[in-house]
DRENBA-946012 format. One record per atom (N, C-alpha, C, O): y, x, z. Coordinates in pm, whole numbers, plus 50000, padded with zeros to 5 digits. Atoms other than C-alpha are relative to their C-alpha. Layout:
BEGIN
YXZ ...
This chain:
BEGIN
499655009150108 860000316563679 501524998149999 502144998150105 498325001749971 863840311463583 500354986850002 499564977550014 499295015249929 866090282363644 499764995349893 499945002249792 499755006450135 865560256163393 501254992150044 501654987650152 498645009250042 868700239263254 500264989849914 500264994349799 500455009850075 868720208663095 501204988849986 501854986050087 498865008849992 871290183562985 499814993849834 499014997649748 499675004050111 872510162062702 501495001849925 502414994849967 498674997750049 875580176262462 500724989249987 501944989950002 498745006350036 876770143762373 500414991850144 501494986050145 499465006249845 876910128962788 500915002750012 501095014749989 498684999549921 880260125062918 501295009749937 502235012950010 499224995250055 882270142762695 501234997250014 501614985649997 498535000149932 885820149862813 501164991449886 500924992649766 498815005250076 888910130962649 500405005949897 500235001649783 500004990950088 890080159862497 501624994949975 501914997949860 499175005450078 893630143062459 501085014149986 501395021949896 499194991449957 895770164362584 500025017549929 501035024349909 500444989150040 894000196362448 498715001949976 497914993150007 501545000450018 890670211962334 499355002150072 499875010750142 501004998049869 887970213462577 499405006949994 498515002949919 501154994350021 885830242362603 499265002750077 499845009950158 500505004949901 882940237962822 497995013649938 497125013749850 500974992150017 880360267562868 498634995250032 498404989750140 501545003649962 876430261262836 499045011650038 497995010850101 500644984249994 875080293362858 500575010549965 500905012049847 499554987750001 876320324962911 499295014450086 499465016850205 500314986750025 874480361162875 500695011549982 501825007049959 499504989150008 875780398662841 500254996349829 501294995649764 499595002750167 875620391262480 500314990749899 500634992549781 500315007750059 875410357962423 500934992350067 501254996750177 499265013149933 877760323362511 499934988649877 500344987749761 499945017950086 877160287762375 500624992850086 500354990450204 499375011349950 879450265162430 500374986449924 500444985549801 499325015750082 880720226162353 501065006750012 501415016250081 498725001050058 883840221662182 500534987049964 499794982049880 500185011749997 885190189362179 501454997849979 502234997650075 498415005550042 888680179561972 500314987949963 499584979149919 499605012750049 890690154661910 500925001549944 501814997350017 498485001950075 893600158561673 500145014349976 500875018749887 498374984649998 894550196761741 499175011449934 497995013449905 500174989350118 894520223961550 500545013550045 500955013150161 499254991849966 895940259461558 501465001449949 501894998749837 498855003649983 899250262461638 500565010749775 499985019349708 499944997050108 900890269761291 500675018050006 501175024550098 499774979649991 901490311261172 498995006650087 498935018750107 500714986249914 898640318661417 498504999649954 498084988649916 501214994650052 895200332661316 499015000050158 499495006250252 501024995349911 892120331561577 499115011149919 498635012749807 501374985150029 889950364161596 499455002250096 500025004450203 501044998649913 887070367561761 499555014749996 499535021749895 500594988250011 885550399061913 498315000949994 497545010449981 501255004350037 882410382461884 499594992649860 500424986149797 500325006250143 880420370561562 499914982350087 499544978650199 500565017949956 880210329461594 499254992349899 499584992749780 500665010650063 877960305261467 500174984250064 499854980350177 499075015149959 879430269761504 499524991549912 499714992949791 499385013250129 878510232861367 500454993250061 500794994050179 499145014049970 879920203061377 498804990850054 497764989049991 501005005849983 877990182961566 500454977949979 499704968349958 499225013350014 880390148361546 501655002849983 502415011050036 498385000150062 883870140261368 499815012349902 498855019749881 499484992650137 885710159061072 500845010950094 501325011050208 499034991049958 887410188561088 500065006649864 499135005349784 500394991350056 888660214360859 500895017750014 501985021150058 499684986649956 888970251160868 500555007249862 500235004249746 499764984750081 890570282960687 500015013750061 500255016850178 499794987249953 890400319160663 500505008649929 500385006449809 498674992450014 892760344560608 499425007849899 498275011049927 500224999750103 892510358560250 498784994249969 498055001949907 500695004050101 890100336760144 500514983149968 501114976450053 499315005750067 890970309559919 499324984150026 498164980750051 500255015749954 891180270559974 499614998750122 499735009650178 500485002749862 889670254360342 498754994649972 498724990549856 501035003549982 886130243560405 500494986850118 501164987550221 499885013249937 885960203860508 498265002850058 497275006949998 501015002349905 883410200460785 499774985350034 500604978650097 500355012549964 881360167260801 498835006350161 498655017050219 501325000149868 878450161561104 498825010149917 498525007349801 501314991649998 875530188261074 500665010849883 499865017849820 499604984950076 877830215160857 500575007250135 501225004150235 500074986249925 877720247261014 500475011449950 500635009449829 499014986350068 879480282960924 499915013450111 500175011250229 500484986349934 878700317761077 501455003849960 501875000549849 498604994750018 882460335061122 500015013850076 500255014650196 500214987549993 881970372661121 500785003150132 501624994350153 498704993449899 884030390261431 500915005349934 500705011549830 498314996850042 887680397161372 500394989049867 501544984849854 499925010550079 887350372761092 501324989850021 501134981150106 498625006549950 891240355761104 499354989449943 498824989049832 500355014950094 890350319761058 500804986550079 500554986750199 499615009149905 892190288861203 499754983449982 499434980349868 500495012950021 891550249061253 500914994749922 501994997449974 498725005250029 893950230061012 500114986750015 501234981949994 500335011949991 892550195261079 499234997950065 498325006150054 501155004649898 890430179361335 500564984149989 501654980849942 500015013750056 889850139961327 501054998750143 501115004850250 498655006349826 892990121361584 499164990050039 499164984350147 500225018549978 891180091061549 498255003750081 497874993550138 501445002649976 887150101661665 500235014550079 500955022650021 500234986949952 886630132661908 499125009949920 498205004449860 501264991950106 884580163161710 499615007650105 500285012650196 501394990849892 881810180261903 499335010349944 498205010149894 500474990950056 881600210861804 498645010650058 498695007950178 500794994749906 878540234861944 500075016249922 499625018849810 499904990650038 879420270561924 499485013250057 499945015750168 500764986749961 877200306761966 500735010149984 501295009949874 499164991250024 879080336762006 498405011050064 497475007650137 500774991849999 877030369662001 500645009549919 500095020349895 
């Protein structure tokens, strides 16, 4: 039988002041879910994240909002919006709440 693992995402959630927290829950050959947990920060400006993995990410608490690289306007993220972000996909944070931590829960595969 394998190990069970068991916990609650929103327990003890780190400060986050200083920087973003990323805190692995499971990790497979193909697979990693992890919390994400911001407060204020964003990507640094001129730079693009790209993943070599596809992600599926929501918001699980706080605002945030995102863009991606030729495509037009940003997507505002409330609690329970979610967004699948292809691999290599340039996309970066431009807003995260200062005032409430956001708890993000993100699948990479």
């Amino acid at each position: 039988m394998p190990n069970l693992r068991a916990g609650n995402i929103f327990h003890n959630l780190p400060k986050a002041k200083a920087k973003e927290v990323f805190q692995p829950l499971l990790r497979d050959k193909k697979l990693k879910v992890e919390r994400i947990i911001s407060l204020g920060q964003v990507t640094k400006e001129g730079e693009w994240l790209r993943q070599k993995q596809n992600e599926w990410v929501v918001l699980l608490r706080g605002k945030a909002v995102l863009s991606f690289l030729g495509k037009p306007g940003v997507l505002k993220l409330k609690p329970g919006d979610y967004i699948f972000i292809p691999k290599n996909l340039r996309h970066r944070v431009e807003w995260s709440d200062p005032k409430e931590r956001s708890l993000w829960l993100a699948v990479h595969f």
